[in-house]
Rosetta silent file (secondary structure, phi, psi, omega in degrees, C-alpha in Angstrom):
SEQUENCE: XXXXXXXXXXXXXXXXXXXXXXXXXXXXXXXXXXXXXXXXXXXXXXXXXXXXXXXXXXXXXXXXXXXXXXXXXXXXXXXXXXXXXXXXXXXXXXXXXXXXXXXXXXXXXXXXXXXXXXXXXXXXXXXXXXXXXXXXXXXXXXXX
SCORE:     score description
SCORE:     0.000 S_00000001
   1 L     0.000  -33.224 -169.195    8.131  -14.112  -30.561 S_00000001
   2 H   -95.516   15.740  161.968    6.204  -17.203  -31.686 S_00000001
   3 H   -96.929  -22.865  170.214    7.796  -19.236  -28.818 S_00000001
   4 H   -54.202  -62.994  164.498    7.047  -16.905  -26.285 S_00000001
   5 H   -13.220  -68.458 -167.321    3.356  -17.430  -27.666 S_00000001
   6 H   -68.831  -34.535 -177.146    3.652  -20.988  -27.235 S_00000001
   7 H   -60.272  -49.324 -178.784    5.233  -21.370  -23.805 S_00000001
   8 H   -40.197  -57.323  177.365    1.822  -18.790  -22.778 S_00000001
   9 H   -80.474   -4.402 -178.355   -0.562  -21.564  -23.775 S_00000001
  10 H   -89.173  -13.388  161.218    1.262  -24.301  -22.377 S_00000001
  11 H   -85.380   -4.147  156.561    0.877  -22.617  -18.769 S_00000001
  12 H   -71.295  -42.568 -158.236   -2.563  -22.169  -19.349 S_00000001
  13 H   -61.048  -42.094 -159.648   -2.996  -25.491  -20.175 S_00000001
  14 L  -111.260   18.972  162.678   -1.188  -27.049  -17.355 S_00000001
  15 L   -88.590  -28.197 -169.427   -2.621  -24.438  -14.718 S_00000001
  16 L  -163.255  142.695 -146.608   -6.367  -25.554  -15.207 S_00000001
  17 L  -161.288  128.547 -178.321   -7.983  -28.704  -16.134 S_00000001
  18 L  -146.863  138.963 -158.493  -11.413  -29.235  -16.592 S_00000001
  19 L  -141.982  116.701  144.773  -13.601  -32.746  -17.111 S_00000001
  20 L   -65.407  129.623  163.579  -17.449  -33.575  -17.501 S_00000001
  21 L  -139.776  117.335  162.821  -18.210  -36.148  -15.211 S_00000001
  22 L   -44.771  123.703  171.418  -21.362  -38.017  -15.884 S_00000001
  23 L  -162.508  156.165 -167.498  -23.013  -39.673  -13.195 S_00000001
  24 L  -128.674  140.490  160.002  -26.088  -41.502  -12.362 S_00000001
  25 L   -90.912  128.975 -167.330  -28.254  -43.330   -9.019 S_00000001
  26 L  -111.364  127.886 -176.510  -29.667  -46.259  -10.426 S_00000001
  27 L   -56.051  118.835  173.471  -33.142  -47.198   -8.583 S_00000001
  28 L  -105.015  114.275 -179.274  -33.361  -50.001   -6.129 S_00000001
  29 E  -134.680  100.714  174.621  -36.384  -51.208   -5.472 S_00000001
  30 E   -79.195  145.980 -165.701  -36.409  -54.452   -3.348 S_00000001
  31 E  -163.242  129.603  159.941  -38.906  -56.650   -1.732 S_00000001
  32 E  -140.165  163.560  176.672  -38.177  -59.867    0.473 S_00000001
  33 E  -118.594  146.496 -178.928  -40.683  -62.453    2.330 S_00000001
  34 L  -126.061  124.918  177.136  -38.337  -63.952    5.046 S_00000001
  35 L   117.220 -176.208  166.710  -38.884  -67.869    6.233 S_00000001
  36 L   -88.108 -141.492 -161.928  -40.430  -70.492    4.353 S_00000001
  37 L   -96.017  150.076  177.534  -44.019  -71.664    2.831 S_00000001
  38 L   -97.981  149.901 -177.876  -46.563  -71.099    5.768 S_00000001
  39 L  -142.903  100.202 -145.897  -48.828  -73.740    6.846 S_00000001
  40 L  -104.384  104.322  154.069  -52.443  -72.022    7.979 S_00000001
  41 L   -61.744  112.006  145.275  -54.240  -74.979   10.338 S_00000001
  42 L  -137.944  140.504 -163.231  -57.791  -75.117   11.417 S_00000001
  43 L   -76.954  139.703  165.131  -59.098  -77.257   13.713 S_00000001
  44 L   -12.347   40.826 -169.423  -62.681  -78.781   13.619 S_00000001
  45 L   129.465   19.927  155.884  -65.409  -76.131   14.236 S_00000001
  46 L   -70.589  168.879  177.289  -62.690  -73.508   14.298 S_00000001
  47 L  -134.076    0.219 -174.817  -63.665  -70.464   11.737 S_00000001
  48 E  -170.085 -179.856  164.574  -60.344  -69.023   11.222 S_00000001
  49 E  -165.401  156.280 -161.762  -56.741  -69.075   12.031 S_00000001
  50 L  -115.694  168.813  164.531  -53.677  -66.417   12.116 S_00000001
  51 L  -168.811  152.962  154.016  -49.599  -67.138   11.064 S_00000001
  52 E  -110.334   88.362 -147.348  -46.698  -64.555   11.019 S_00000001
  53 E  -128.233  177.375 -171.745  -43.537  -64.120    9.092 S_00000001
  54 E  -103.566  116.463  159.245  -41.279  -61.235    8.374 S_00000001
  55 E  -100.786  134.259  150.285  -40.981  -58.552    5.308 S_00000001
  56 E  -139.112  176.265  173.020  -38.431  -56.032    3.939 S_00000001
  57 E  -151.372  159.590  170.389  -38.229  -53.693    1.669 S_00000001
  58 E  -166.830  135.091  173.488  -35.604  -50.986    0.298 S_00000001
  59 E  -156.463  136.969  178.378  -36.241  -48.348   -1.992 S_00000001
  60 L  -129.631   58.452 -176.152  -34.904  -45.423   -2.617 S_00000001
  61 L  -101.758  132.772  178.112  -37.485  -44.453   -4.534 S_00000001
  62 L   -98.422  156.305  156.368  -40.987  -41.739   -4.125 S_00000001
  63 L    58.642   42.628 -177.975  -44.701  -42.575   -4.426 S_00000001
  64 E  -119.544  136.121  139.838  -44.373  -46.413   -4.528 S_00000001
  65 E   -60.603  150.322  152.798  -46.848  -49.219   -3.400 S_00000001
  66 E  -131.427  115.466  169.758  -47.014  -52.867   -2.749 S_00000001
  67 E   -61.211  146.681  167.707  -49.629  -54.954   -4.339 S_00000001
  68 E  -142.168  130.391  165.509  -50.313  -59.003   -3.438 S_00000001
  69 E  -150.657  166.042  177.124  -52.286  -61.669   -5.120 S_00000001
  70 L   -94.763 -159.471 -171.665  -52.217  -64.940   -5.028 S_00000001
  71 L  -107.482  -14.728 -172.067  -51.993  -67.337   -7.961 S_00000001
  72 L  -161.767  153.657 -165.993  -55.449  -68.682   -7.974 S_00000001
  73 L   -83.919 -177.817 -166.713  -58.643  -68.196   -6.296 S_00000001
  74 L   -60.438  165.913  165.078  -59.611  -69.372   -2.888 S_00000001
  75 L   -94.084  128.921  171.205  -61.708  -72.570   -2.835 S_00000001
  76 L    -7.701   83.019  159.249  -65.577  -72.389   -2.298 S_00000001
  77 L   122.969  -11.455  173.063  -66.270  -71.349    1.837 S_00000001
  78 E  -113.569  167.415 -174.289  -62.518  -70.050    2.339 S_00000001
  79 E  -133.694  137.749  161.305  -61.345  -66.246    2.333 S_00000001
  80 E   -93.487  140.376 -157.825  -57.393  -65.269    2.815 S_00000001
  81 E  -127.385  128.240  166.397  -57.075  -62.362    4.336 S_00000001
  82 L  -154.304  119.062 -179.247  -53.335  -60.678    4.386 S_00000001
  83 L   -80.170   96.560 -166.193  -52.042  -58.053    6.126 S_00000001
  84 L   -93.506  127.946  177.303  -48.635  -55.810    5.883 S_00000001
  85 L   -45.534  137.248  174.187  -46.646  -54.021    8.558 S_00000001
  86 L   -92.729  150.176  174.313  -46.234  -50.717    6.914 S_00000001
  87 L   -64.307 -167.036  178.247  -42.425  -49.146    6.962 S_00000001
  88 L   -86.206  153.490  157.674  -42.188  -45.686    8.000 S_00000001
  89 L    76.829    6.144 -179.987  -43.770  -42.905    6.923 S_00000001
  90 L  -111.476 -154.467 -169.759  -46.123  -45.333    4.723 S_00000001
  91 L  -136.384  116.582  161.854  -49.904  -46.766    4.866 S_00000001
  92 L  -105.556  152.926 -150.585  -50.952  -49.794    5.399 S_00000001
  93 L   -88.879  -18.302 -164.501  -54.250  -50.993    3.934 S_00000001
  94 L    73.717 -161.454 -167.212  -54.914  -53.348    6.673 S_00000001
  95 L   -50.951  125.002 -178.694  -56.256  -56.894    6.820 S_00000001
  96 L  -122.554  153.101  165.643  -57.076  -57.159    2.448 S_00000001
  97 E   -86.874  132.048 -155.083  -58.563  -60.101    0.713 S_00000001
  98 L  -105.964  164.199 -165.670  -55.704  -61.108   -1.612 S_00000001
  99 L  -163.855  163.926  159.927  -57.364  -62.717   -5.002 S_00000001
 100 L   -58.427   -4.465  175.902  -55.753  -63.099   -8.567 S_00000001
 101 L  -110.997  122.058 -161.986  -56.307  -59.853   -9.119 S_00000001
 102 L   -47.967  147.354  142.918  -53.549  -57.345   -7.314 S_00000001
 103 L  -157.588  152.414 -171.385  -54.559  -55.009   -4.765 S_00000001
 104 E   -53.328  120.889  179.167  -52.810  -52.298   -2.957 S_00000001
 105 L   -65.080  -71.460  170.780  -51.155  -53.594    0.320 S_00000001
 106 L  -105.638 -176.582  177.522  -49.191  -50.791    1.618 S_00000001
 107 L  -164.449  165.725  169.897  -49.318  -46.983   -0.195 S_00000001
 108 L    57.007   41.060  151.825  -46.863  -43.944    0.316 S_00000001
 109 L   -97.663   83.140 -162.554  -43.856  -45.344    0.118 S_00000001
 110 L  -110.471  144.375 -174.445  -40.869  -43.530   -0.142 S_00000001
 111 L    16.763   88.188  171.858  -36.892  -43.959    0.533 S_00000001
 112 E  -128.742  134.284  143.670  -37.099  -46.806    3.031 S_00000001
 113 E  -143.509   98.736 -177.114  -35.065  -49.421    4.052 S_00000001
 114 E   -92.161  167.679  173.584  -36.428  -51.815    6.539 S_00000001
 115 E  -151.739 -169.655 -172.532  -36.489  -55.562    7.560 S_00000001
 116 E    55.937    9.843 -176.843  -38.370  -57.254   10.256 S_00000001
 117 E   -79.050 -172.370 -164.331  -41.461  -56.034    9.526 S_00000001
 118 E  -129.586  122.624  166.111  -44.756  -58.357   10.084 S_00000001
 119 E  -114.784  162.594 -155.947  -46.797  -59.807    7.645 S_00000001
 120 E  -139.010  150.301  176.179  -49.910  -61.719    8.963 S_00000001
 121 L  -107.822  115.681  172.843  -51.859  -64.203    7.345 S_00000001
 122 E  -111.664  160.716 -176.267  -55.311  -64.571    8.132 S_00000001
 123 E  -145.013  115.272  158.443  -58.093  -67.842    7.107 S_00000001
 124 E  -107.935  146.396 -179.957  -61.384  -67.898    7.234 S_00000001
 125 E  -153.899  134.642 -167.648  -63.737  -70.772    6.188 S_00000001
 126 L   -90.234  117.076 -169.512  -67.136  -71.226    6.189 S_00000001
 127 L    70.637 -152.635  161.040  -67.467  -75.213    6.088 S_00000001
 128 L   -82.932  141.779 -162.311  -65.454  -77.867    4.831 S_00000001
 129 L  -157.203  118.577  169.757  -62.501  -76.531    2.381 S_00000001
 130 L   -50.429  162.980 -171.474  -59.914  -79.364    1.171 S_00000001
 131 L   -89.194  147.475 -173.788  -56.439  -78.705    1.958 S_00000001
 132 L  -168.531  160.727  168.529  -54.939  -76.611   -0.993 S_00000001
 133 L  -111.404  137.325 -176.446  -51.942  -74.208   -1.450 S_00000001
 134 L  -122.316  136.625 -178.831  -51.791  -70.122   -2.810 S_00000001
 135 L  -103.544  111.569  163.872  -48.393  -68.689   -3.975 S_00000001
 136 L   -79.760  160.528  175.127  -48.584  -64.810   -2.883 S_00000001
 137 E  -127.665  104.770 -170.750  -46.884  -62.389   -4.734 S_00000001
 138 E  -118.843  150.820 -179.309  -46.127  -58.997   -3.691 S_00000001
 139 E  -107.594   81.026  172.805  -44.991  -56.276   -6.076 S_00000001
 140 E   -52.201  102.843 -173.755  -43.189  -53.095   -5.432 S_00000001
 141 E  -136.888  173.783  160.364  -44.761  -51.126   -8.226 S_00000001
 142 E   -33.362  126.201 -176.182  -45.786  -46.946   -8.696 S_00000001
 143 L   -83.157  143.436  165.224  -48.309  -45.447   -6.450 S_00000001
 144 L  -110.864    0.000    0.000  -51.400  -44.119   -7.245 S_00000001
């Protein structure tokens, strides 16, 4: 009798098999500027000038934004102006004055992943303004 027993639980055993399996999506949230350092020209009695590179982004992510500042402010008589294609299904803020302090580019972004999109530089200057350089920075961060 107590082998019969035993033989019982070993075809339960080996009839059904059961596992937790753990699993996770780990967030990607990407940003690239595509090309090199831009070099925004103006000519003698000009008041502005434009330039155009290339963005991506992938996220697979809700509710996200991307913020830009520069590294330092503008010099006395100039203003940068900079503008991001938005992916789909987002917002773009239009032409913004980027400063050291961040402000929202794009808004509403959720589970995108694009490339080629167009960011535009704009310069304005009111007089004479020395030749100088700005590092931008854009930030994939939480929407508000």
């Amino acid at each position: 009798m107590l082998s019969a027993l035993w033989l019982n639980s070993l075809a339960i055993a080996g009839n059904v098999a059961q596992q937790i399996v753990t699993f996770q999506v780990n967030a990607i949230s990407e940003l690239s500027i595509n090309g090199g350092s831009n070099h925004l020209s103006i000519a003698i009695g000009e008041k502005s000038t434009t330039d155009y590179v290339c963005w991506a982004i992938t996220t697979n992510e809700t509710s996200k934004r991307v913020i830009g500042s520069i590294d330092a402010d503008m010099p006395p008589g100039a203003t940068l102006f900079v503008q991001l294609e938005a992916p789909t299904e987002s917002l773009s803020k239009g032409p913004v004055i980027v400063s050291t302090t961040p402000k929202t580019l794009v808004a509403d972004i959720s589970k995108v992943a694009e490339k080629s999109l167009g960011l535009t530089y704009m310069l304005f200057v009111d007089g004479n303004v020395e030749m100088s350089q700005r590092v931008l920075t854009l930030t994939l961060t939480d929407g508000l």
